[in-house]
C-alpha positions in Angstrom: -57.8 -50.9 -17.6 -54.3 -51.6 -18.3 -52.2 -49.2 -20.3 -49.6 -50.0 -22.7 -46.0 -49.8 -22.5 -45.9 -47.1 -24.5 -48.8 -45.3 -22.4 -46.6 -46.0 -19.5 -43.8 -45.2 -20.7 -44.8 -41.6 -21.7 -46.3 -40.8 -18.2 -43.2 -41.6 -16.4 -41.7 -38.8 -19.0 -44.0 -36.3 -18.7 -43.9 -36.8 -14.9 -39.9 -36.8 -14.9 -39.5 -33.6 -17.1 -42.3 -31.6 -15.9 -41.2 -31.3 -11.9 -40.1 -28.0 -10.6 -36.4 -27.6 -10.6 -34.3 -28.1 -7.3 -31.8 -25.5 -6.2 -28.4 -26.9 -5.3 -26.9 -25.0 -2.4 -23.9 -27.1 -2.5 -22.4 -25.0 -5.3 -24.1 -21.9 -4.5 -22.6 -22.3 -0.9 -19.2 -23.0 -2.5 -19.7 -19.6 -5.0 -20.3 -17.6 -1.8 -17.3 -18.9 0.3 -15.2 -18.2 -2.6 -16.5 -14.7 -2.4 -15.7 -14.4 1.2 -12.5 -15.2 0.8 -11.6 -13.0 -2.2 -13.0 -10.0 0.2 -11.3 -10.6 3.0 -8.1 -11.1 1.3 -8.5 -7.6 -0.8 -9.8 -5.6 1.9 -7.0 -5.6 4.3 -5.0 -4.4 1.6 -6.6 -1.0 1.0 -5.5 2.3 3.4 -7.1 5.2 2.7 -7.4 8.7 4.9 -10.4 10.6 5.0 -9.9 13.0 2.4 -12.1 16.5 1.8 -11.6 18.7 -1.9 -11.3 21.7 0.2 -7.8 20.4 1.8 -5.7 20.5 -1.5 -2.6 18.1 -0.5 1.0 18.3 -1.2 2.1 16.1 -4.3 4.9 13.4 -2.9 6.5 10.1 -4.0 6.4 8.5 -0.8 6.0 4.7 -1.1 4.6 3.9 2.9 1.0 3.6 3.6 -1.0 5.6 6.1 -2.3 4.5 9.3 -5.0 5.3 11.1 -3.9 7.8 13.9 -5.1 11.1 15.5 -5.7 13.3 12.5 -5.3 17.1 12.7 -6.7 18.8 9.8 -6.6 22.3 8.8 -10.0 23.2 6.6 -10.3 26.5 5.8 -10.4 29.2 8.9 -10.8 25.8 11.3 -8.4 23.1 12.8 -10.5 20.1 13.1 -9.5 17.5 15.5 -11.3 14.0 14.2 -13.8 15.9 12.2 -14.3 18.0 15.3 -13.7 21.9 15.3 -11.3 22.5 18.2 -10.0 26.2 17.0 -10.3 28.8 15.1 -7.3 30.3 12.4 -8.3 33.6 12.6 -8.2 33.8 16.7 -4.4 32.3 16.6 -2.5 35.0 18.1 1.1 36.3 15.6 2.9 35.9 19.3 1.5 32.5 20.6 4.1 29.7 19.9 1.1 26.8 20.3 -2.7 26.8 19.5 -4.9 26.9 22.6 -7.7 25.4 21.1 -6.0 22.6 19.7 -3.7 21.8 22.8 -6.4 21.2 24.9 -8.2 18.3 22.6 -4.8 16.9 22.3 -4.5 17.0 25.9 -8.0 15.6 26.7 -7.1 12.9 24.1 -3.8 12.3 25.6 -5.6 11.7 29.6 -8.4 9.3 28.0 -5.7 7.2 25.8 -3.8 5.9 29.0 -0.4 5.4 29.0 2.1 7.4 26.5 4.7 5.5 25.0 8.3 6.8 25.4 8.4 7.8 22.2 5.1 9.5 22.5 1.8 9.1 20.4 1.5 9.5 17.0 -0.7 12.0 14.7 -0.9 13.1 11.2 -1.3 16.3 10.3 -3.6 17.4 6.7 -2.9 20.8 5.6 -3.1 22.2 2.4 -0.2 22.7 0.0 -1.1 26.7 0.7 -0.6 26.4 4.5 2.1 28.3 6.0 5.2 27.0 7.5 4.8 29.2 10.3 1.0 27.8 10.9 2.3 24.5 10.4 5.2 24.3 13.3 2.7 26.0 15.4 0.3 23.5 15.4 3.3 20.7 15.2 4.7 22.5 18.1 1.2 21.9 19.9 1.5 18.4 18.9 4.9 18.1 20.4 4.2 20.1 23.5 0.9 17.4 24.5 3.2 14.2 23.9 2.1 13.7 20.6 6.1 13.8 19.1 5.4 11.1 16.1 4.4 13.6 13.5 3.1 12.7 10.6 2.0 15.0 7.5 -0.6 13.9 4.8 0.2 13.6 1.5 -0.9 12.7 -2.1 0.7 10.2 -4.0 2.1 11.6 -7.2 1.7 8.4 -8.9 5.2 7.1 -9.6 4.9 4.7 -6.1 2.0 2.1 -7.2 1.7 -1.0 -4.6 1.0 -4.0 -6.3 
């Protein structure tokens, strides 16, 4: 039996309108590239030291960024080389000018790095703004007597430098 045009027509609607959806990748491809981008171009922007609420640091203005070096931090009674306990504060002798503990990982460091620039390795130090001076050039002393004379100390910006 023939059906009319308007029969016809109908079917060929109801068959049009009621077929699943197709996904377009084209655009969702597009969306995600965009996203890509966008990360890659933010994420090279951020430098941030591994920071711990028990190592309080000193307020400062300083508008350079850190980099990511040897980091010597001093955490309550412990110097921690890399996250790594290397000495104790409390077993620093008044008289001793270095820290044992210490100049030995910077020594074993030092061997496994290769060659030492001429004007030596770097490292940055994080003590607390209630760390002595004479604590501190002990352990910058140590630094200094292994080759490691580019001495950085870890701050906290204040706020008044803002990059970007």
């Amino acid at each position: 039996m023939k059906t009319s045009r308007r029969a016809h027509r109908m079917q060929r609607h109801y068959r049009r309108m009621h077929r699943p959806g197709g996904l377009n990748l084209v655009s969702l491809m597009d969306i995600f590239t965009i996203l890509v981008f966008f990360l890659m171009v933010n994420s090279s922007d951020v430098k941030v030291m591994q920071n711990t609420a028990d190592v309080p640091l000193p307020l400062s203005s300083a508008q350079q960024e850190a980099e990511d070096t040897l980091t010597v931090r001093l955490s309550g009674q412990s110097v921690l080389v890399h996250g790594r306990e290397v000495a104790r504060l409390d077993t620093i002798e008044a008289e001793d000018a270095t820290v044992p503990g210490l100049a030995d990982a910077l020594a074993w460091r030092r061997e496994h790095q290769g060659a030492v620039p001429e004007q030596g390795l770097e490292v940055t130090i994080m003590a607390g703004r209630d760390t002595s001076y004479r604590l501190l050039r002990k352990i910058m002393q140590t630094c200094v007597d292994q080759q490691y004379r580019r001495v950085r100390l870890a701050v906290e910006s204040s706020g008044e430098a803002r990059n970007g």
